[in-house]
C-alpha positions in Angstrom: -130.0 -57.1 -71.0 -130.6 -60.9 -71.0 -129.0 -63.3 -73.3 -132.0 -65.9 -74.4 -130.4 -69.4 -76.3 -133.1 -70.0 -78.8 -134.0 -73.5 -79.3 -131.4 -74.1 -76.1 -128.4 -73.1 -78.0 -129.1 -74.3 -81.7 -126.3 -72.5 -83.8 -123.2 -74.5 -82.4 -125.4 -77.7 -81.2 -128.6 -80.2 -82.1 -131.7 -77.6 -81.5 -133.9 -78.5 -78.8 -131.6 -81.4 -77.5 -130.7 -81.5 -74.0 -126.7 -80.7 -75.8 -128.6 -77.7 -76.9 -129.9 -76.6 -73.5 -126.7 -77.7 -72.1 -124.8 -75.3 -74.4 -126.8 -72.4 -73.9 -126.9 -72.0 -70.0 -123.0 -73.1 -69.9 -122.2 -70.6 -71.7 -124.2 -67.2 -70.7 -127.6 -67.9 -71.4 -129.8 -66.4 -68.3 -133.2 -67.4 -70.4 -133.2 -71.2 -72.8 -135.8 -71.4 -75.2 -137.7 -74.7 -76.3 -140.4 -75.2 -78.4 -142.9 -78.2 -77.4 -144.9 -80.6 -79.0 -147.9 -83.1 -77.8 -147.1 -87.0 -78.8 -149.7 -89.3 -79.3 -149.0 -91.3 -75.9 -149.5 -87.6 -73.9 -145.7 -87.3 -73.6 -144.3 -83.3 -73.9 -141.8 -83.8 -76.9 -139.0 -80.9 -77.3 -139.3 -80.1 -80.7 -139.7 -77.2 -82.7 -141.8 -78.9 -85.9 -144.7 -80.8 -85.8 -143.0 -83.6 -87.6 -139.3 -84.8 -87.2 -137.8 -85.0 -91.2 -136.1 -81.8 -90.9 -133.6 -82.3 -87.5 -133.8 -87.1 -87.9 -131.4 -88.1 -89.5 -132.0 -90.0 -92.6 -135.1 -87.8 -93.3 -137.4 -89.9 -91.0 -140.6 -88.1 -91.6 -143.1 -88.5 -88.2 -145.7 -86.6 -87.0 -145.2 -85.9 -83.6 -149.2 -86.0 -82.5 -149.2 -89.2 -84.3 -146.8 -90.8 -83.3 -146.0 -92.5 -79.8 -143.1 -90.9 -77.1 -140.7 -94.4 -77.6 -141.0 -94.3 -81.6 -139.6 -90.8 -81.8 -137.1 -91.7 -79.1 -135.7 -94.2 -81.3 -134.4 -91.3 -83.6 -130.9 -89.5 -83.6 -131.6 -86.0 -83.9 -128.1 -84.8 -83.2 -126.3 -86.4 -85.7 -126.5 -83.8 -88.5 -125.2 -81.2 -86.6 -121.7 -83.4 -86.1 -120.4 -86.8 -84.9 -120.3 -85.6 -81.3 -123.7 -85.5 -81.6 -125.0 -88.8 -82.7 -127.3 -90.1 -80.7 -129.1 -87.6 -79.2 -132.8 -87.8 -78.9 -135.9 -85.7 -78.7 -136.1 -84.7 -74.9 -139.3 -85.0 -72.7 -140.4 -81.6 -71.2 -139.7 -83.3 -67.5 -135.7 -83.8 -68.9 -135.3 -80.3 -69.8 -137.3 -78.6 -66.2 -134.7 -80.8 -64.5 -131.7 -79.5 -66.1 -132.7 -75.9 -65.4 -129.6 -74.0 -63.2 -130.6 -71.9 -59.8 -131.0 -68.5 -61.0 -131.7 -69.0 -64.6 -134.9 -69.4 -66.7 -137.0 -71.1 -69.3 -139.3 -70.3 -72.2 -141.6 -73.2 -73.0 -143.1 -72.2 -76.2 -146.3 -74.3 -77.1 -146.1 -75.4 -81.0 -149.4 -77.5 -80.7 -153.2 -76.6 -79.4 -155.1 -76.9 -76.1 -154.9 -80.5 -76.1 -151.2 -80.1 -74.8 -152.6 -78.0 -71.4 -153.9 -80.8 -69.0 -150.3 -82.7 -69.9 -148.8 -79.6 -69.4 -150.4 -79.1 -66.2 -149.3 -81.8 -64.4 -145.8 -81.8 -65.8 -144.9 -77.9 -64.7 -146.8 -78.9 -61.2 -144.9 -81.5 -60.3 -141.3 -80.2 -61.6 -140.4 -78.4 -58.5 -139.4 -75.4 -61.1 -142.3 -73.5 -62.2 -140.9 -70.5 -60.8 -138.5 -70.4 -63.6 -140.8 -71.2 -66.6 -142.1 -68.6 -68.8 -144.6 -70.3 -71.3 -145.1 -68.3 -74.5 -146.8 -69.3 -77.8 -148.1 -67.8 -80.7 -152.1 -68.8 -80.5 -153.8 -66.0 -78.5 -156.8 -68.4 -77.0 -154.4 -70.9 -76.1 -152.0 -67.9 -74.0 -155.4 -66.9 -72.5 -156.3 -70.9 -71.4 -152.7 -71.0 -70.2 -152.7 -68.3 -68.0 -155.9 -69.1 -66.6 -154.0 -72.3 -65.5 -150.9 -70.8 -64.3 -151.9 -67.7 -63.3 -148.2 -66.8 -61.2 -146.5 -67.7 -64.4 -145.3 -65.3 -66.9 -147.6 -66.4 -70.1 -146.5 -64.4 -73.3 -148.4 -63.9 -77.0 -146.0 -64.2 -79.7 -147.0 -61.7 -82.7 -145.8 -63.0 -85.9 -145.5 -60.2 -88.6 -148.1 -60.1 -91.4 -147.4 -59.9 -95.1 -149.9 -57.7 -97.6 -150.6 -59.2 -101.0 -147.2 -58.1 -102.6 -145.8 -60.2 -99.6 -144.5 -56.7 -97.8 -144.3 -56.6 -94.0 -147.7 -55.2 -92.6 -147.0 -52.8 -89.6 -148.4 -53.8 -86.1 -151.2 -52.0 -84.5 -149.7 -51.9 -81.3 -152.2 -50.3 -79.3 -154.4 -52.7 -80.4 -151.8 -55.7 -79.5 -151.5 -54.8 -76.5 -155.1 -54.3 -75.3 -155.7 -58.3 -76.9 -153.2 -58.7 -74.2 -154.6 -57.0 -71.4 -158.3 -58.4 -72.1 -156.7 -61.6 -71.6 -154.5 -60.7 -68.7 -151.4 -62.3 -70.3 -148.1 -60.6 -68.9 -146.8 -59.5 -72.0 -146.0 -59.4 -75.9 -143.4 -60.1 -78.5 -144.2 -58.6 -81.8 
């Protein structure tokens, strides 16, 4: 069994702050999760929605791909989660890959498209950490693109369930799942 802190540890602190990530590997976590974001200025943002009004305080509504790394720096993203948060910002990628413990590991799950791979690229290259980075996402092309780039990486399809027209859960094909996978020689699935 592994314990996995989802948006670094976002029940008890600020999702996908660097308290978050803090939080989750101090207390158990072998695997943090983050989800990432491209800003308009080519920065990785640590975010999980493409804009920020649901985590800024004060309901500051930006959209991340359209707006620059500094301007979405300026925000507290902590603060509604408690006091002893205020002030925390919206990480860069190369924050979070420096904060990652010996032994322990991290899910980078891409939120955005294609455009966030050549950024990508030269972050994970030049972290010193890739070992420990599992990138995961829920476009199937854009898994594919990404293990063609990291191909000693763990790249993972995320399957989100489908809903019929009565809004009912549809049940997976597996099989078939899992040969989209293997035509794309991703390592593996979560469905």
């Amino acid at each position: 069994m592994e314990i996995i802190g989802h948006r670094g540890a976002a029940y008890p602190a600020p999702e996908n702050t660097i308290a978050a990530v803090k939080y989750g590997w101090s207390h158990g976590a072998e695997i943090v999760e983050i989800d990432v974001y491209l800003a308009k200025d080519n920065r990785i943002m640590v975010i999980h929605d493409r804009t920020t009004k649901r985590t800024a305080w004060g309901n500051v509504d930006l959209t991340v791909a359209e707006s620059d790394s500094a301007e979405l720096r300026l925000l507290d993203v902590g603060r509604f989660k408690g006091e002893q948060y205020s002030g925390e910002k919206i990480p860069f990628l190369e924050e979070i890959l420096a904060l990652i413990p010996p032994g322990k590991r991290l899910f980078i799950e891409i939120k955005c498209g294609k455009e966030i791979l050549p950024v990508l690229t030269e972050v994970l290259n030049s972290c010193g950490k890739l070992a420990q980075v599992i990138i995961i996402g829920f476009d199937l092309d854009l898994m594919k693109s990404a293990k063609e780039l990291f191909a000693a990486t763990p790249v993972y399809w995320l399957v989100a369930p489908q809903k019929d027209a009565s809004g009912a859960n549809v049940p997976y094909n597996i099989p078939e799942l899992i040969q989209l996978v293997k035509e794309r020689n991703l390592d593996g699935l979560n469905s």
